[in-house]
N, C-alpha and C positions, 0 to 999 in steps of 0.2 A: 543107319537109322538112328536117328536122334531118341533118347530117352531122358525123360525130365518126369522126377517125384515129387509133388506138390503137395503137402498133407500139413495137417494143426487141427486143434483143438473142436468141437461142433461149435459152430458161431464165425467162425475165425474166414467165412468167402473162400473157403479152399474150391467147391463146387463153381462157384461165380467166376474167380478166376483162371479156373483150368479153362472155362468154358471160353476166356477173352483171349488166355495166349493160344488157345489153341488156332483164334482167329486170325492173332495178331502174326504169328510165326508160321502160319500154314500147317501144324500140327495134327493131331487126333484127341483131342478127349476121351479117356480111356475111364468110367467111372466104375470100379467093379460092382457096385449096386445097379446102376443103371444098366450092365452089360447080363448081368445074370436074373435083373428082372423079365429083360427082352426076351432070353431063353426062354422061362417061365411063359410068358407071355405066347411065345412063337410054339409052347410044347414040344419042343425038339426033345431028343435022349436026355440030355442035361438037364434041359430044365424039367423033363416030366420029373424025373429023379430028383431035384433039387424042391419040388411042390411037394412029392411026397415025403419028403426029410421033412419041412417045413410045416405042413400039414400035422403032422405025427408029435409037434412039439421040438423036432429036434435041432442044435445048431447048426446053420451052414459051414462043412469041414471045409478043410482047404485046399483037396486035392482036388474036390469039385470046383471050385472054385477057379482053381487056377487052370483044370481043365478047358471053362469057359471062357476066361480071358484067350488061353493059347488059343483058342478056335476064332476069335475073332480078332487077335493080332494078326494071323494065317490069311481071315478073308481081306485084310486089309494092309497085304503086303509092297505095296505101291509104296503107300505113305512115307512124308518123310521124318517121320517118329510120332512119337504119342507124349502125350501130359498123363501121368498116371496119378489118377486122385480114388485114394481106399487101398493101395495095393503099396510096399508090403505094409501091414497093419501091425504085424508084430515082429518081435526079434526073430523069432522061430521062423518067421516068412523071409528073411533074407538071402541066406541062402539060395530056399528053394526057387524066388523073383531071380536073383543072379544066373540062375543052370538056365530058367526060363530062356533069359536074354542071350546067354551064351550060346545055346542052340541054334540062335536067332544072329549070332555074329554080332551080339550087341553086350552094351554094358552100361550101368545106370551111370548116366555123365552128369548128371545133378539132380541134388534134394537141396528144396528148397522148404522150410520150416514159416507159417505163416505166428506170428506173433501178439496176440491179444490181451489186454489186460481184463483179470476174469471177471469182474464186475461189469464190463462191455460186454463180454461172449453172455452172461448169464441174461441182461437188458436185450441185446437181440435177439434170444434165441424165446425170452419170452413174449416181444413184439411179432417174431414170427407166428407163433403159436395163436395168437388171436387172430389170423387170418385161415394160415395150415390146416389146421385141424390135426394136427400130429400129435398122438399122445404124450413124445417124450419132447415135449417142446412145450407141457403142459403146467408145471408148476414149477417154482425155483428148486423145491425138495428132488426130483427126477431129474432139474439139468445139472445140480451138483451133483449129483450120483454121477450121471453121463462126463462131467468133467474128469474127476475121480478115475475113470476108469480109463481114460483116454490117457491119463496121468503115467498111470499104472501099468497098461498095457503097449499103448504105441509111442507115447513120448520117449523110452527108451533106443527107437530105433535112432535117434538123430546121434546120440554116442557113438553108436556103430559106425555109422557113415562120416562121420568125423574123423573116426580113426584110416579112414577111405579117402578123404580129405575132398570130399565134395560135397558134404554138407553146407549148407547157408540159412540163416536166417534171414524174414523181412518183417519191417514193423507193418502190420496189415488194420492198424489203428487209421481214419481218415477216411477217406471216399474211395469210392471201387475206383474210379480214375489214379489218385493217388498213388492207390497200393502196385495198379499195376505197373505205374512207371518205376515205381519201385524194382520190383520185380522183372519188368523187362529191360533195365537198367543192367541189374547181375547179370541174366541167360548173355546179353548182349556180349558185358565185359567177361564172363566165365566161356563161355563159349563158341565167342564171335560172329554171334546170328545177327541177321538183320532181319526186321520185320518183312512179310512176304508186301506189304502195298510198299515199300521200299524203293521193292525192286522195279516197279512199273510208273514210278513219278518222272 
């Protein structure tokens, strides 16, 4: 089972593009927002528990967290891997994403770092915001804060995984077409994928 971590900055099409290789490589889109809203959503164990954390003010931990993903990596053990976009998010998650995968007979085969210049990510994510409705998409003063902290918190994971020597960066400046040839460029030469409509021409 193939595993590919896709993550950068808010603004940066990390969502956009997990969603296109997932199409282009036959993949999973693996979002942990999206995968633990569904919980929520579904009221299952998890997610009742994860609404009343949420509810009560408090942060989502990350053994719930990862509880969620494991359950829906399990219901979709066919697959022939996953795009992991939100997951790990910080240093302290590395590890614990590695045992994940390990149990699983897997190992993260690449991270992939998307590349923004920040006066772009801040321009997008305020053109978002006047459709969205999202509060933190709402004025420049909250999206430098949100950069700031992505800074702080998860850009450190890419060290790590350098020192693992499967780190990459891509310049994700240009059109969502652009970036992905970009990016399906590496998986291709890193990896040796071929796109799944490839295989059927």
């Amino acid at each position: 089972m193939l595993n590919i971590v896709l993550f950068g900055p808010p603004g940066s099409g990390k969502g956009t593009q997990s969603k296109l290789i997932q199409d282009k490589f036959g993949l999973i889109h693996l979002s942990t927002g999206d995968v633990c809203r569904e919980e929520i959503k579904k009221a299952t164990p998890e997610g009742l528990e994860a609404k009343r954390l949420i509810d009560g003010g408090n942060f989502f931990p990350d053994k719930l967290a990862y509880r969620i993903v494991e359950k829906f990596i399990d219901s979709n053990n066919e697959a022939k891997g996953f795009v992991y976009d939100g997951m790990p998010r910080h240093v302290g998650q590395i590890p614990v994403f590695a045992e994940m995968l390990a149990k699983r007979n897997g190992i993260v085969d690449i991270v992939v770092e998307l590349k923004v210049e920040e006066e772009e990510l801040i321009q997008r994510l305020l053109k978002r915001g006047e459709t969205s409705g999202r509060p933190d998409d709402s004025g420049r003063e909250v999206i430098e804060k949100r950069l700031r902290i992505y800074d702080d918190v998860t850009a450190p994971i890419a060290e790590e995984y350098k020192k693992a020597g499967v780190y990459y960066s891509v310049d994700a400046m240009g059109s969502m077409d652009e970036v992905l040839d970009r990016i399906s460029k590496l998986i291709e030469e890193k990896l040796s994928l071929t796109p799944v409509f490839a295989e059927v021409r």
